[in-house]
C-alpha positions in Angstrom: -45.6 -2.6 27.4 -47.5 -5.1 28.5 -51.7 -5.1 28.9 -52.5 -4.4 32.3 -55.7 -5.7 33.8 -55.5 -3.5 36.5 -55.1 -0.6 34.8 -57.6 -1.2 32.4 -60.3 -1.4 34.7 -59.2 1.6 36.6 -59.6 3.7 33.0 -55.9 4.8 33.7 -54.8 2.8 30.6 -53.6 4.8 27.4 -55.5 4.0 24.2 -52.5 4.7 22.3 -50.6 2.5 24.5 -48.4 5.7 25.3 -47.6 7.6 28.3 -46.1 10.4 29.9 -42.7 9.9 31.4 -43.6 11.6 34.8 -46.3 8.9 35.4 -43.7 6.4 35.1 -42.6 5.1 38.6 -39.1 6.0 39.7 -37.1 3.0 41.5 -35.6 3.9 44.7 -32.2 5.1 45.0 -29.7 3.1 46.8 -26.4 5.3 47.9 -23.2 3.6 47.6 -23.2 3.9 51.6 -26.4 1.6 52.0 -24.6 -0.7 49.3 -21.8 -0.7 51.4 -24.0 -2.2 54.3 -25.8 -4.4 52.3 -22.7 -6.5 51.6 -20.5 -6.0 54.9 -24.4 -7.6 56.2 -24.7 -10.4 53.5 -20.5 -11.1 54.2 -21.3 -11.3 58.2 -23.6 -14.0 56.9 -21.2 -15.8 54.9 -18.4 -15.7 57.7 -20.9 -17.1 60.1 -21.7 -20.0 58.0 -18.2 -20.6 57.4 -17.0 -20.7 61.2 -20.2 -22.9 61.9 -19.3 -25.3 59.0 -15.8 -25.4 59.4 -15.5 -24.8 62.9 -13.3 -22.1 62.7 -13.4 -18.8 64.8 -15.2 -15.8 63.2 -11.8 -13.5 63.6 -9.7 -16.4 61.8 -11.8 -16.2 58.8 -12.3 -12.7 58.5 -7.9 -12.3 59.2 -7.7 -14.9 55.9 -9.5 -12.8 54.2 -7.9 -9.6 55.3 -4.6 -11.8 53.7 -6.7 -12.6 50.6 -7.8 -9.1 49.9 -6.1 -6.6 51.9 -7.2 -4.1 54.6 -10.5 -5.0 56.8 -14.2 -4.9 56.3 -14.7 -1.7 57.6 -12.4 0.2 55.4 -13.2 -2.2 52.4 -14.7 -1.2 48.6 -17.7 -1.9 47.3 -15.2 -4.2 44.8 -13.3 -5.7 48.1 -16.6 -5.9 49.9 -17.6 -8.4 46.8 -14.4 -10.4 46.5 -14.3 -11.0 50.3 -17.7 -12.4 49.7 -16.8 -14.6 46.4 -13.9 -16.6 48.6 -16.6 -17.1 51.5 -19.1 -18.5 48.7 -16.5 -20.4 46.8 -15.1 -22.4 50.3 -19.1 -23.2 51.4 -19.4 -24.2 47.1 -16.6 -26.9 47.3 -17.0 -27.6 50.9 -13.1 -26.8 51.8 -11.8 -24.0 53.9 -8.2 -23.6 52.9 -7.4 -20.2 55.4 -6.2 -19.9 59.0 -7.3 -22.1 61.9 
């Protein structure tokens, strides 16, 4: 590990540059559910920036990529979730919308 200042000054730091493993900090869990959100939010994003660009209705580019991937957002995996968002990127990347108008 790396010296910490902080730490140091405190006294907190190990001499032995050891410590215990319940003193470690635990990163937050995420559930799959809160995942979920995260990308139907970041994809609401993407769809907006696509219909402003493009001027294309919101429901036209979410019902091409209903075609592209199957089903609907809110029914949609975690792995549909992230290709739905991949097509959004990849028309704002090469600056061509290719779905319904």
């Amino acid at each position: 590990p790396l010296f910490n200042p902080a730490a140091f000054a405190a006294g907190t730091a190990f001499a032995d540059g050891e410590h215990d493993a319940d003193d470690a900090p635990t990163a937050p869990s995420i559930t799959a559910a809160e995942r979920k959100e995260s990308l139907r939010r970041s994809l609401h994003g993407l769809v907006t920036r696509v219909s402003s660009r493009f001027n294309v209705e919101h429901r036209k580019v979410h019902a091409t990529l209903n075609q592209r991937v199957g089903g609907n957002v809110a029914t949609a995996t975690e792995r549909e979730l992230d290709l739905r968002r991949r097509v959004a990127e990849s028309w704002l990347v090469r600056d061509k919308y290719d779905g319904l108008r």
